[in-house]
C-alpha positions in Angstrom: -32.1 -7.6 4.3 -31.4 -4.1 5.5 -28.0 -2.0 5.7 -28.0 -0.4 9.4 -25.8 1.6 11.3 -24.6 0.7 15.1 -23.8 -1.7 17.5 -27.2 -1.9 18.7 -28.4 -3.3 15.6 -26.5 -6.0 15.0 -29.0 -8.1 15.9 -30.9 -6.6 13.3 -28.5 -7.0 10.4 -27.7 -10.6 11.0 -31.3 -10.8 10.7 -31.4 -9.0 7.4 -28.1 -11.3 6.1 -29.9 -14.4 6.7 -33.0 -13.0 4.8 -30.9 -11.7 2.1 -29.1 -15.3 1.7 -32.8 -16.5 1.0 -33.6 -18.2 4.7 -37.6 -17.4 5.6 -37.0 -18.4 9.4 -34.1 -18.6 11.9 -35.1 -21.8 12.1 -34.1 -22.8 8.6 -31.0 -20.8 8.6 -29.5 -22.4 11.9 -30.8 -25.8 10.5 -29.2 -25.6 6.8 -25.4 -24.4 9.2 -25.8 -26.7 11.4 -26.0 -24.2 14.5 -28.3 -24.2 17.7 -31.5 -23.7 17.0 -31.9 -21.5 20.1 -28.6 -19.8 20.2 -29.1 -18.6 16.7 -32.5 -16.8 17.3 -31.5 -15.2 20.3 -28.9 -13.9 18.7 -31.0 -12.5 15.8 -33.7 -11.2 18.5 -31.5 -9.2 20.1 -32.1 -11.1 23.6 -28.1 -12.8 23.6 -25.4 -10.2 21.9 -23.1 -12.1 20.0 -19.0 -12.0 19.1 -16.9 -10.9 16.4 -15.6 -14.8 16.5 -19.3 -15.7 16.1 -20.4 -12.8 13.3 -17.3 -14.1 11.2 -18.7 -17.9 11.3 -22.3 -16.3 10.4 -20.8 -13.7 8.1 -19.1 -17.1 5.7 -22.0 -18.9 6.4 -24.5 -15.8 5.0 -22.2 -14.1 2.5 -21.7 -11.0 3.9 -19.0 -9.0 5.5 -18.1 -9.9 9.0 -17.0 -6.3 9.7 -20.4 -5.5 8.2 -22.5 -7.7 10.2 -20.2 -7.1 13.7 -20.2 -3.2 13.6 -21.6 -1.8 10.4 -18.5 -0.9 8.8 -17.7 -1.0 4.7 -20.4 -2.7 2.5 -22.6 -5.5 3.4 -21.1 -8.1 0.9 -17.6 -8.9 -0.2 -16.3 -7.2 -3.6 -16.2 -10.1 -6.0 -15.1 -7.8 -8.6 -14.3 -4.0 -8.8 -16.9 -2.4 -10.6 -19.5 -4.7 -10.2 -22.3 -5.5 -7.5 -24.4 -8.3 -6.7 -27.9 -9.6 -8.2 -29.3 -10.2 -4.9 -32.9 -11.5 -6.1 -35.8 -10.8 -8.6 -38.9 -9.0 -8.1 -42.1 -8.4 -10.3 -43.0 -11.9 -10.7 -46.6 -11.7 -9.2 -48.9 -8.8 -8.6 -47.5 -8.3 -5.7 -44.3 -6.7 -6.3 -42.7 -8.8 -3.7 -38.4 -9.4 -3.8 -37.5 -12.8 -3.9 -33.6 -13.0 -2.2 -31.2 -15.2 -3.7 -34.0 -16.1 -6.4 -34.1 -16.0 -9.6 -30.7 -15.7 -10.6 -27.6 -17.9 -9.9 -25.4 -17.8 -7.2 -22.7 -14.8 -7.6 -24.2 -13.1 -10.5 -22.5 -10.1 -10.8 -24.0 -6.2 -13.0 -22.0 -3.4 -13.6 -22.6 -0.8 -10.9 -24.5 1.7 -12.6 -23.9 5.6 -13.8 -23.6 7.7 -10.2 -23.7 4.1 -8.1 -21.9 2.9 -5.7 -20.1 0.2 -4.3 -23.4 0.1 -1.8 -25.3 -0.5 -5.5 -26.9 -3.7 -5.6 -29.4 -5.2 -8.4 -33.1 -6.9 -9.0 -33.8 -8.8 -11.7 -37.5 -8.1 -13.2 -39.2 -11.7 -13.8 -42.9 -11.7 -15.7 -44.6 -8.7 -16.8 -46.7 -7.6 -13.9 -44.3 -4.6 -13.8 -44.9 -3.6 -17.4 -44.2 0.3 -17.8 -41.9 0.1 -14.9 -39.1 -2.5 -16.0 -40.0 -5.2 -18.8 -39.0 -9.2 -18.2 -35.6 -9.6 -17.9 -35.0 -6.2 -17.0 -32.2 -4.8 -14.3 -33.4 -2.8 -11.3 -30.6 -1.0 -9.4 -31.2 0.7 -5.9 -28.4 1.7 -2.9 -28.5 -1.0 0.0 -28.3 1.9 2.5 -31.7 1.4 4.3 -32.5 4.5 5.3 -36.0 5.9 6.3 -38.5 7.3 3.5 -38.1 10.7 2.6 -40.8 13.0 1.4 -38.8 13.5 -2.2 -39.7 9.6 -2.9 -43.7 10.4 -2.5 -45.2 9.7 -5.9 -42.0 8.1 -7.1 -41.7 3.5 -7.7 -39.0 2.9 -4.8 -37.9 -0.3 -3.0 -39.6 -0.5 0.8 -39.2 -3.2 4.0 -42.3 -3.0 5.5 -42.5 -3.8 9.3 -43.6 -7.5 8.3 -40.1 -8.2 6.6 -41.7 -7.7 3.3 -39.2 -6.2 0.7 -41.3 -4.4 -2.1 -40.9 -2.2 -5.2 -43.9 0.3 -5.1 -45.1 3.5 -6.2 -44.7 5.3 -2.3 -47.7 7.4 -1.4 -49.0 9.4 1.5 -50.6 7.3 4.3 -53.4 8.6 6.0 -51.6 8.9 9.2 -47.8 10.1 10.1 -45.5 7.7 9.8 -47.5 5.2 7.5 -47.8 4.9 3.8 -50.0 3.6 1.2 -48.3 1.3 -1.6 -49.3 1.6 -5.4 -48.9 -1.9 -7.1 -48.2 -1.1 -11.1 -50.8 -4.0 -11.1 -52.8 -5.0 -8.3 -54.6 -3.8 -5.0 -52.7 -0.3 -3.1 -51.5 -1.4 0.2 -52.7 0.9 2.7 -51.0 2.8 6.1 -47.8 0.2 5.6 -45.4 0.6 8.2 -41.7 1.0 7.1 -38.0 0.2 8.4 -36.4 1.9 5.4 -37.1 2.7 1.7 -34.8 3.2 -0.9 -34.2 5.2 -4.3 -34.3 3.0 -7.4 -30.9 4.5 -9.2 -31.3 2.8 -12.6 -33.3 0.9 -14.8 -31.4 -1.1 -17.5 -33.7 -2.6 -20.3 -34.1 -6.6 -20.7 -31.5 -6.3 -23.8 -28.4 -4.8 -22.1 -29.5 -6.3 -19.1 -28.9 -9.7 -20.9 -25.8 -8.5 -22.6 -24.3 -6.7 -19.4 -24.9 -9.3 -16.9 -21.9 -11.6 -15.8 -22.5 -15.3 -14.2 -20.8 -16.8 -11.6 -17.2 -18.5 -12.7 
């Protein structure tokens, strides 16, 4: 799932919608819509550019704006509410710190967008207690879906990374021992070393398990 900028990567955002809608594989997403198996992943590979007509069918399908997907313009995902954002997944459940999309949560629910966010806020909901000293069980992560590159003031600092394998993390970022890699501090568990990036991302807020339970709005 990652926000980018430009034409040329539309290929890339369709690719980051249907992983954000909780599809593993082209394959699965083209199955579960019905669409070409073929058609589908050349059009996330980048190998057959595809039309505004076509990003508006993937866009309902996915849940994300077809402006958004077509051309990068506005937010990824539909407003469902003014002042609010989506829960897009939950993290923390494992070792691992890996982000589970469209997991963990139901369909639509919706947290306050926090002090100094913005609409481009989105949420994580902490599941288990491998992140313990970070965010607690039932806790609220908040970060901006802008997917940018790392910048030096995140070194040291728990952030929320896509590594080049299409693994979406929340680590400590650290120094790799080479430019343009990094090493990955677990809050429990092995460092990752020399990860390759496509963007990281500030984590903006960290709301406790017992506002996050009181704040929280399902789906209708």
């Amino acid at each position: 799932m990652s926000t980018v900028f430009g034409m040329d990567r539309r290929s890339e955002r369709l690719r980051d919608a249907r992983m954000a809608r909780g599809y593993e594989t082209a394959a699965a997403a083209a199955d579960a819509f019905g669409w070409n198996r073929n058609t589908y992943a050349s059009n996330e590979n980048g190998n057959a550019p595809f039309s505004y007509r076509k990003a508006k069918e993937y866009a309902a399908a996915l849940g994300v704006r077809p402006e958004w997907l077509y051309d990068a313009a506005g937010p990824m995902r539909p407003s469902a509410e003014p002042g609010f954002v989506p829960i897009i997944g939950m993290v923390g459940a494992n070792p691992d710190g890996i982000v589970l999309f469209a997991t963990g949560q139901e369909p639509g629910d919706l947290a306050p967008i926090p002090p100094g966010g913005t609409e481009k806020a989105v949420a994580l909901r902490v599941a288990g207690h491998s992140m313990r000293g970070v965010a607690d069980d039932g806790a609220l992560i908040y970060f901006e879906d802008q997917r940018t590159p790392p910048t030096p003031d995140m070194l040291g600092h728990v952030v929320v990374v896509e590594t080049d394998s299409d693994e979406v993390l929340v680590k400590r970022l650290l120094r790799g021992s080479r430019a343009n890699v990094y090493d990955l501090e677990s809050v429990a568990g092995p460092t990752r070393h020399d990860a390759r990036l496509r963007w990281a991302a500030h984590i903006t807020a960290i709301i406790p398990p017992y506002q996050a339970r009181r704040i929280i709005r399902g789906a209708a």
